[in-house]
C-alpha positions as CSV (number, residue, x, y, z in Angstrom):
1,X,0.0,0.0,0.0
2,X,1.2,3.8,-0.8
3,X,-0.2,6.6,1.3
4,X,0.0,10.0,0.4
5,X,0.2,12.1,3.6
6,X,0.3,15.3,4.2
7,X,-0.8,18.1,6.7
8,X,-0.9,22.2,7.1
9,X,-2.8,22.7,3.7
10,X,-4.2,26.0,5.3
11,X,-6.7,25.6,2.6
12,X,-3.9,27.3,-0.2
13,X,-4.9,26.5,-3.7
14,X,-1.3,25.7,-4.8
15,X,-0.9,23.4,-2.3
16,X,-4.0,21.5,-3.4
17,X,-2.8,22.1,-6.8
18,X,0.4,20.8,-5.8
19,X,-1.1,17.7,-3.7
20,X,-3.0,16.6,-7.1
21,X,0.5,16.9,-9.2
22,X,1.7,14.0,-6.4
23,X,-1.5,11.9,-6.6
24,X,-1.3,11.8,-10.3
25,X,2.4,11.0,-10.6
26,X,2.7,8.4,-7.2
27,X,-1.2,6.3,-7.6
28,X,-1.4,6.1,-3.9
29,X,-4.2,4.4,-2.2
30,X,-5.6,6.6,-0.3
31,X,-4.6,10.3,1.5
32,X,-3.8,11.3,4.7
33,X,-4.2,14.6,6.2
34,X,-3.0,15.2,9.2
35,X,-4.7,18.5,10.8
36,X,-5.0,22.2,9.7
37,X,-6.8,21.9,6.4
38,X,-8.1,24.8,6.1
39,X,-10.4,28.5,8.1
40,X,-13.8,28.6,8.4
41,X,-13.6,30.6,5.0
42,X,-12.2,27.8,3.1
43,X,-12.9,24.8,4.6
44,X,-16.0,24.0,1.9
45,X,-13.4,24.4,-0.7
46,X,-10.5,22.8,0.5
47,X,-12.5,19.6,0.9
48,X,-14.4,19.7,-2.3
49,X,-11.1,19.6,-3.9
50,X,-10.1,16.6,-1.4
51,X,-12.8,15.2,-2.3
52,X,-12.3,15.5,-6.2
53,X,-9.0,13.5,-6.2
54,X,-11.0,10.3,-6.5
55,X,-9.3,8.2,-3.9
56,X,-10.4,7.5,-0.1
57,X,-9.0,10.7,2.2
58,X,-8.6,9.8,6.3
59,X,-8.2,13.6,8.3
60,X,-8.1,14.8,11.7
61,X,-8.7,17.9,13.0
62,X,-5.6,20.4,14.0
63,X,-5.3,23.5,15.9
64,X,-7.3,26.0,13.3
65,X,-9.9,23.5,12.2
66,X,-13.5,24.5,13.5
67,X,-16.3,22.1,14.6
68,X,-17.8,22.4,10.7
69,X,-15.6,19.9,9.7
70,X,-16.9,16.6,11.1
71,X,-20.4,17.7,9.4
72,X,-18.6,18.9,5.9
73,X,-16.8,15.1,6.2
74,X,-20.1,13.6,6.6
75,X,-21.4,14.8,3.6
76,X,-18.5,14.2,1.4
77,X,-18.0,10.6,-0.7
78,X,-14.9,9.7,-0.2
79,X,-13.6,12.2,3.4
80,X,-13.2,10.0,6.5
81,X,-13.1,11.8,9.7
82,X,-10.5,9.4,11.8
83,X,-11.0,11.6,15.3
84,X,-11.7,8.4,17.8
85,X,-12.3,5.7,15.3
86,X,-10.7,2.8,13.5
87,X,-10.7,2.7,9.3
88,X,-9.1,-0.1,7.0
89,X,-8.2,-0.5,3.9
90,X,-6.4,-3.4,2.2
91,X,-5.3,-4.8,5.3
92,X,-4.0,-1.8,7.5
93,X,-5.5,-0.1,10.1
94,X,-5.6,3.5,10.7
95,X,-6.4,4.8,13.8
96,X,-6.2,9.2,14.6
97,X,-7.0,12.2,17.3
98,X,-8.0,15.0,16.5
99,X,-6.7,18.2,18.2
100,X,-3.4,19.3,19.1
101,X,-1.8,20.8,22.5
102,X,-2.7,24.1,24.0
103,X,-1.2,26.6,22.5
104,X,0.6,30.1,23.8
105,X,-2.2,31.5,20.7
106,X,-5.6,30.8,19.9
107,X,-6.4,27.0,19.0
108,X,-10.3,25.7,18.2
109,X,-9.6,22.6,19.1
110,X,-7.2,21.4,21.9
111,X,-6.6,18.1,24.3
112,X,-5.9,17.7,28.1
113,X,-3.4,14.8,26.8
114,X,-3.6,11.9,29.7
115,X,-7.9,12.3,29.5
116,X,-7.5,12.1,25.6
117,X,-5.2,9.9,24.7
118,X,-5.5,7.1,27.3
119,X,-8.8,5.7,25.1
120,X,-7.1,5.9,22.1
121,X,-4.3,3.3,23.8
122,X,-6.7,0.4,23.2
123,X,-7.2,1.0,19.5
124,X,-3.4,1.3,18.8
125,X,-1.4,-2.3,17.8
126,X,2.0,-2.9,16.4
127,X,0.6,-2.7,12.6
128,X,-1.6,0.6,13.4
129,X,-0.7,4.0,11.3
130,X,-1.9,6.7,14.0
131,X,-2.9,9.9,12.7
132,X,-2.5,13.2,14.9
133,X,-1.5,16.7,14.3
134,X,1.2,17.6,16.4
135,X,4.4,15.1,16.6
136,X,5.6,13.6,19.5
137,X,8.0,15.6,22.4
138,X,11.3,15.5,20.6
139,X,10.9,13.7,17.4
140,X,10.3,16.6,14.3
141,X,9.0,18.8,16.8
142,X,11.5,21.3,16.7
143,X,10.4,25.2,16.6
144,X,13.3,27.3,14.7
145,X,16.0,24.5,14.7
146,X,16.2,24.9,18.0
147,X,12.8,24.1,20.7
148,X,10.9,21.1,20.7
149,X,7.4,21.4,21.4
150,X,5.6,18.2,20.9
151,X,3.3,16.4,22.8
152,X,4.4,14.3,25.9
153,X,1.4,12.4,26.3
154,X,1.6,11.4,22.5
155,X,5.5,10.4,23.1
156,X,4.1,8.4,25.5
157,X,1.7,6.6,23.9
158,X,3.9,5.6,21.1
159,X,6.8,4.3,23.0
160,X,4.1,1.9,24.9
161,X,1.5,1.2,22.2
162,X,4.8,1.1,19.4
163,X,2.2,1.9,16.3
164,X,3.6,1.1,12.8
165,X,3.8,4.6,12.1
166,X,2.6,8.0,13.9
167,X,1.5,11.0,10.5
168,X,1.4,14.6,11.8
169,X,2.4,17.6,11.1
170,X,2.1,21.0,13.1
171,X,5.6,22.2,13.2
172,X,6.3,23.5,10.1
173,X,9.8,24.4,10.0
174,X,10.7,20.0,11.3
175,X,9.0,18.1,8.5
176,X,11.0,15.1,7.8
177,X,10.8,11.1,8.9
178,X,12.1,9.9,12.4
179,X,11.9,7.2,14.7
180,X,10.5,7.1,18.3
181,X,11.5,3.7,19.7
182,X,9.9,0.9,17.1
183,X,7.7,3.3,15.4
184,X,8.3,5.5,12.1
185,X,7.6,8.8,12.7
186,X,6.5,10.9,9.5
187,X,6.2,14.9,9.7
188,X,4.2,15.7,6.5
189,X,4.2,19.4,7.2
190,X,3.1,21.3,3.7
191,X,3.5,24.7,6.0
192,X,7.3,25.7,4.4
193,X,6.9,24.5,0.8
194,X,6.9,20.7,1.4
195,X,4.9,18.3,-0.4
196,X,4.4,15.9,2.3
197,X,5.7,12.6,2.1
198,X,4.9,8.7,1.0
199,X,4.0,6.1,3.4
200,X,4.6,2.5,2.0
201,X,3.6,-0.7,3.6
202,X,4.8,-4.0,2.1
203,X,4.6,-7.1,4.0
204,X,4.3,-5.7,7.3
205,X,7.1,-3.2,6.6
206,X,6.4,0.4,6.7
207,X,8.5,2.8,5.3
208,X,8.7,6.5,4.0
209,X,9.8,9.1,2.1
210,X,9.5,13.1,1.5
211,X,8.0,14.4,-1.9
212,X,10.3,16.7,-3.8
213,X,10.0,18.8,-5.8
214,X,10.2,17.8,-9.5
């Protein structure tokens, strides 16, 4: 299997445009996006055009998504809102959060981690891709180069639950691929010109790598 992911769209047209260049060229077999697609004002459109790329799309919410977007993901074909739930497809389970820490600036929607995350614990297997937006404490989470700011709790939770992989995004300037104890950890970040990156599973094995730029 080849997953697309990707997170920060902020709802810009060239990075949809963009994002449709990838699915063209790389077939994948479904999209991730992992938080922040878009503001209130372009939420409708960002997903119509999600929605147009004619494969199965799994999101969670980040930091500037509003409550609209569980309903807009409702009525949508092929949009999968993976906040709390378990999806499949072709033999791998996806499992996601939505949300992200709280934040020195305004944030719609934000967890009190050990309340949030415990429950999602019992979803989470050795073969699971977890979806959230922010990465974990100290693994692409680094602010200028320099401060890491990612979620204890979800550091946690992967080095006990040791999911496949762990897609987010949220810090912008720290896309890239890592590893947090067993578990791949993929920062698909489209916030500083990145196309996100591809996930591929083959026989158990997951691996990744970043997009460039052609």
């Amino acid at each position: 299997m080849r997953i697309y992911a990707v997170a920060d769209i902020h709802g810009r047209q060239d990075r949809l445009a963009a994002m449709a260049q990838v699915v063209a060229v790389e077939n994948p077999s479904l999209l991730v996006v992992a938080g922040d697609l878009a503001g209130r004002r372009r939420l409708a459109a960002t997903l119509s055009a999600l929605d147009r790329l004619g494969l199965p799309v799994l999101i969670v919410a980040g930091n500037g998504d509003g409550a609209g977007l569980a309903g807009a993901c409702q009525a949508a074909a092929r949009l999968v809102l993976l906040h709390d739930r378990e999806w499949a497809l072709e033999g791998v389970t996806f499992a996601g959060i939505g949300g992200t820490l709280a934040l020195p600036f305004g944030s719609r929607v934000a967890w009190r981690e050990a309340a949030r995350l415990a429950p999602l614990a019992a979803r989470l297997r050795p073969e699971t891709i977890l979806v959230a937006h922010p990465p974990p404490r100290g693994v692409q989470d680094r602010v200028a180069g320099r401060f890491p700011c990612g979620s204890r709790g979800l550091r946690d939770l992967v080095v006990t639950c040791r999911p496949a992989v762990l897609i987010c995004g949220h810090v912008h300037e720290d896309a890239g691929i890592g590893r947090l104890g067993n578990s791949l950890v993929v920062n698909a970040s489209m916030g500083r010109g990145g196309l996100g990156a591809v996930v591929t599973v083959a026989d158990g094995i997951a691996s990744a790598n970043m997009v460039q730029r052609r």
